[in-house]
C-alpha positions in Angstrom: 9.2 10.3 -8.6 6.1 10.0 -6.0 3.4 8.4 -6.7 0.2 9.7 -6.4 -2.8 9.0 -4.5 -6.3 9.4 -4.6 -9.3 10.3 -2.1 -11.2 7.3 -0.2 -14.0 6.4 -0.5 -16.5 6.1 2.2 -20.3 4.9 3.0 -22.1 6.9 5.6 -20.9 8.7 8.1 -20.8 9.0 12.2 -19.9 12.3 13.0 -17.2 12.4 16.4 -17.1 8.3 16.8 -14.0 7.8 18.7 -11.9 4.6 17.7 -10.1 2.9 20.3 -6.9 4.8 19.7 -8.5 7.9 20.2 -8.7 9.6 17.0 -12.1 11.1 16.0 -12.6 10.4 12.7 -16.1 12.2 11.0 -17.3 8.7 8.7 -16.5 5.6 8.7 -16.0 3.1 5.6 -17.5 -0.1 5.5 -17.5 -1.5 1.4 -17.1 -4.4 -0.7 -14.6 -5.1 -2.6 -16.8 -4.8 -5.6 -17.0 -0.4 -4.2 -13.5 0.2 -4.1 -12.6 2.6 -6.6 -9.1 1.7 -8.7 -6.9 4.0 -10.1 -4.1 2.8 -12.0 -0.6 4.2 -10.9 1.7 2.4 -13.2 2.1 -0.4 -15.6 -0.5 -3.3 -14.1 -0.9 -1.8 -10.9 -3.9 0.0 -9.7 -4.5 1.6 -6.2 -7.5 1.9 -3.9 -7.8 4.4 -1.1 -9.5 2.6 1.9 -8.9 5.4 4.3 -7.5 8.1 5.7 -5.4 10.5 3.1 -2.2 8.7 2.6 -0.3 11.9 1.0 -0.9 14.1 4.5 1.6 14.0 7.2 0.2 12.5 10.6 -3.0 10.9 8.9 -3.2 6.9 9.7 -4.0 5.0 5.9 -5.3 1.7 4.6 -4.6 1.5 0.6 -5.1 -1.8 -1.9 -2.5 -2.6 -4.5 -3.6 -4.9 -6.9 -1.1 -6.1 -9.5 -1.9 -7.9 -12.8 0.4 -11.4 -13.4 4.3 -10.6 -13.4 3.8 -6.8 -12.3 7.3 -5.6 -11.0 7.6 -3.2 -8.5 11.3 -1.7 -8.9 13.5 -1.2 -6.0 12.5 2.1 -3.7 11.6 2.9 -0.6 9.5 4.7 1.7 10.0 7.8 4.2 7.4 6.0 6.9 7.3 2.2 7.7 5.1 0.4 5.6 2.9 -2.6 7.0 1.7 -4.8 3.9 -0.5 -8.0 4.3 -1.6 -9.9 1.2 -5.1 -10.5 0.4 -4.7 -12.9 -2.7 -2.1 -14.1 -5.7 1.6 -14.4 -4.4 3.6 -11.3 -3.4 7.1 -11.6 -3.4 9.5 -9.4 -1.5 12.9 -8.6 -1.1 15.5 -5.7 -0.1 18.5 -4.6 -1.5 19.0 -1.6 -4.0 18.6 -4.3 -7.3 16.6 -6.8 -8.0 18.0 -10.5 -6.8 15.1 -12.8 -6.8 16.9 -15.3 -4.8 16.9 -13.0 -2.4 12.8 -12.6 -2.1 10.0 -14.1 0.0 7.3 -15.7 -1.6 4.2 -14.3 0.4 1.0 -15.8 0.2 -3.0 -14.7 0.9 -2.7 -13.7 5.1 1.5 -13.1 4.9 2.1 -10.1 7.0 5.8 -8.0 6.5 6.6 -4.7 8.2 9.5 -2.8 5.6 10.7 -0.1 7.9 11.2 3.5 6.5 14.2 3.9 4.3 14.8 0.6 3.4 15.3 -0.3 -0.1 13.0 -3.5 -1.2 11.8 -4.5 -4.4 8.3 -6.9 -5.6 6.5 -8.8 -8.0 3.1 -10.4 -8.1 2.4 -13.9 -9.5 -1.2 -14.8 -9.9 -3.1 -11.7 -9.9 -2.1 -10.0 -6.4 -4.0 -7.8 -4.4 -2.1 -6.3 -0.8 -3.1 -3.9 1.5 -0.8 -1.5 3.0 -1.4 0.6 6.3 0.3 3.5 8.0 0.9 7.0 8.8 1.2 9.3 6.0 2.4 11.0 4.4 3.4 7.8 2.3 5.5 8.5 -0.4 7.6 6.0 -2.7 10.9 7.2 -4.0 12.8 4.9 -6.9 16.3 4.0 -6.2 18.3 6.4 -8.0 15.7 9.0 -8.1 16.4 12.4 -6.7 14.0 13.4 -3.6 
């Protein structure tokens, strides 16, 4: 199973500006958090696009998760590395192909973790959680068990 993602959204636009990597990129995004747009993509967990198009190989991405109070995130994995820094609540984290909460880190607001592509990690939120999650897509999320 994949998940899906959605377009970003964006406010204005600056046609050629070159970032300091070197990518031209034709707008940029400046919002509140108030002007993200949330989609949900499972029980108690909605997504915002920040930018970039997360599903298309080669394109850098910044996404929003936020999670309600006690939202699971089953063990999976990713075919890309997947930097995630949490913006509020408590995000924990752990690897393995089950769940062993013992096992997890209890990540607060400013927590940074890099999970490297392939390997198998699990999550909950306590607190209503928001994290944000950057890379180069195509990002995709396959569940343990699940067939490609």
């Amino acid at each position: 199973m994949t998940i899906a993602l959605f377009a970003p959204f964006t406010v204005g636009a600056q046609e050629g500006a070159k970032h300091p990597e070197g990518a031209v990129h034709k707008e940029h995004a400046m919002g509140a958090p108030s002007s993200f747009q949330w989609k949900p993509i499972g029980p108690a967990i909605s997504i915002a696009v920040l930018s970039g198009a997360p599903d298309t190989e080669g394109s850098s991405f910044v996404i929003r998760l936020k999670l309600a109070d006690g939202a699971k995130v089953p063990p999976h994995w990713h075919p890309i590395d997947e930097h995630v820094t949490v913006i509020s609540g408590t995000f924990y984290m752990g690897t393995g192909e089950t769940v062993d909460e013992s096992a997890a880190v209890a990540m607060i607001a400013g927590a940074y973790a890099l999970m490297p592509k392939e390997v198998r990690h699990f999550a909950w939120a306590s607190g209503e959680t928001v994290v944000q999650i950057h890379g180069v897509g195509p990002f995709k999320t396959f569940f343990v068990g699940q067939r490609k």
